[in-house]
N, C-alpha and C positions, 0 to 999 in steps of 0.2 A: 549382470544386473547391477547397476548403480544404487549409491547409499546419498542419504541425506544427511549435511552437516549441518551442524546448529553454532552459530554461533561461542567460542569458547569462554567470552564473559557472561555465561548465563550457567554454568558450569562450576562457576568459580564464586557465586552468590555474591555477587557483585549487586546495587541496585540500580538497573537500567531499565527504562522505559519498555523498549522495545529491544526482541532479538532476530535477528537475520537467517536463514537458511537458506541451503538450496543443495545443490549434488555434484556441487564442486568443492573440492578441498580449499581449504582457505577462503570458502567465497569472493574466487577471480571472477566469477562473472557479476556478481552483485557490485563488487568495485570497479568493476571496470562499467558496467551500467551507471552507478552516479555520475560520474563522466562522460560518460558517450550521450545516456539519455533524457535523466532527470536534472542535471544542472542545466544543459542547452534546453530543455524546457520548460526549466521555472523562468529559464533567461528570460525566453521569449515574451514569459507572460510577465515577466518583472517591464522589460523595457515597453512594452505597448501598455502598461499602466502607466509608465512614467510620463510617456509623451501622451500623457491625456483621451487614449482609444476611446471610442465608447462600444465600439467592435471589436471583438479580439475572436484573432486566429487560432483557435485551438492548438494547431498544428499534434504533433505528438500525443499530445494528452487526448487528444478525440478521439486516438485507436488503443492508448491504453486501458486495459481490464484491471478489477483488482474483486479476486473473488474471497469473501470473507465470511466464515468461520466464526458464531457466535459461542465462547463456553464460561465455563467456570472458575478456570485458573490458568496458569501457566504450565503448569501441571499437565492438565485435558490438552492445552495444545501440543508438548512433548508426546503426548499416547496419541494424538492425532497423526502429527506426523508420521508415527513408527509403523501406526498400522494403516498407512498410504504409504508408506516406503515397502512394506510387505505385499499389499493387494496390488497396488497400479502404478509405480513409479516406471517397469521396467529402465529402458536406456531414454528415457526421454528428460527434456531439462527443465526442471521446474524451480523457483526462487521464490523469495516472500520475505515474511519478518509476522513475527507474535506480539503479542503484551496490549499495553493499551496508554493512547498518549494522557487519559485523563485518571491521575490517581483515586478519583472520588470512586470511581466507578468497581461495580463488586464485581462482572463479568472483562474478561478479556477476547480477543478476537485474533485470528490468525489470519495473512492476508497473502493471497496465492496471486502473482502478477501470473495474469494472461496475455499471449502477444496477439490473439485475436479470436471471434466471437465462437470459434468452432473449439479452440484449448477453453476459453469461457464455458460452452455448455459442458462440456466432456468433463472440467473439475467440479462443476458446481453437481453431477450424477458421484463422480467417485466420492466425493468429501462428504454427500448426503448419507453414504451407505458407509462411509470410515465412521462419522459419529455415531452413527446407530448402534456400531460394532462397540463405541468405546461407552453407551449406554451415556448417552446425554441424546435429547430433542434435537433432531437435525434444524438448524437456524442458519441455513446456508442462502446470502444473498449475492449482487455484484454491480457492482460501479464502475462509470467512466472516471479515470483521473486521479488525481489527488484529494479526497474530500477536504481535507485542511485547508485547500487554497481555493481551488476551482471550485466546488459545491456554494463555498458562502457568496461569491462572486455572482453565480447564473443559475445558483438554484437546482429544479430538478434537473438529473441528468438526462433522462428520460425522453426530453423536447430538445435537447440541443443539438445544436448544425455546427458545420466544423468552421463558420464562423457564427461566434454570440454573442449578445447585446448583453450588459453588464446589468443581473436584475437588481442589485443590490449595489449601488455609487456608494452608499455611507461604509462600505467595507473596505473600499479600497484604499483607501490611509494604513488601517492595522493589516490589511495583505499585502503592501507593500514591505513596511514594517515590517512581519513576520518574513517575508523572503529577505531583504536586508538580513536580519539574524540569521537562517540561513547560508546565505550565499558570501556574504560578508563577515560572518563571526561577529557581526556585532552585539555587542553585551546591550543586556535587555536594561533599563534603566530601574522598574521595578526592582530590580533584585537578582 
């Protein structure tokens, strides 16, 4: 039976946004994923913004899952994981990350990457009966993509084709901007 690792700066009361897991040591496959699948596909959506698209290929982002975990702390997400590591992990591979990118907010959210619609339904039944276990209201939903970049861009995800019509033009300056930070490290001018 495989174990879930959490991130070791979240251990060490460090303050970081968000923390990573999955059921690899060292989280090798969550780093080798920013490379292999989330940089080549912010790429893509960076460079078909840049050349002015008004259609953009999803590509990657149209089969990524991200099923999420609404609770109370970071806290509820550690007891979440442990008792999905105990009921339904057996040897199968599962990775995410917790926290929440926006400080204001009183709830935090755990976010379980699916590689496709059938590990989608199958987490979003475990995870509904892990909260129940850890006595909080199961608030189990799931998304295509990245919502940070792709949602402001096209909206619901609900209607979109694996290629979509940008519903929101006036975003595409600060989503550019915001992958530039990303992808480039460049310092936010803000501050």
């Amino acid at each position: 039976m495989s174990k879930i690792y959490i991130d070791k700066r979240y251990f060490a009361e460090k303050a970081i946004k968000w923390v990573s897991f999955e059921n690899t040591p060292r989280l090798k496959r969550t780093k080798s994923d920013i490379y292999g699948r989330c940089v080549p596909c912010i790429t893509n959506l960076y460079e078909q913004l840049k050349e002015g698209k008004k259609e953009i290929l999803l590509g990657t982002a149209y089969q990524c899952w991200k099923v999420v975990v609404v609770l109370h702390s970071m806290e509820a997400c550690v007891e979440l994981l442990t008792e999905f590591e105990k009921n339904f992990l057996g040897d199968r591979e599962v990775k995410g990350r917790f926290g929440s990118g926006d400080e204001s907010k009183t709830t935090k959210v755990i976010v379980f990457n699916a590689e496709d619609e059938v590990e989608r339904d199958r987490l979003c039944k475990e995870l509904k009966i892990c909260t129940e276990k850890i006595g909080q209201e199961p608030e189990v939903l799931y998304h295509r993509a990245c919502a940070e970049l792709y949602h402001e861009l096209f909206g619901n995800w609900v209607t979109w084709k694996e290629t979509e019509t940008i519903k929101k033009p006036e975003m595409v300056g600060p989503i550019l901007e915001r992958i530039q930070r990303v992808l480039f490290w460049k310092k936010d001018e803000r501050g």
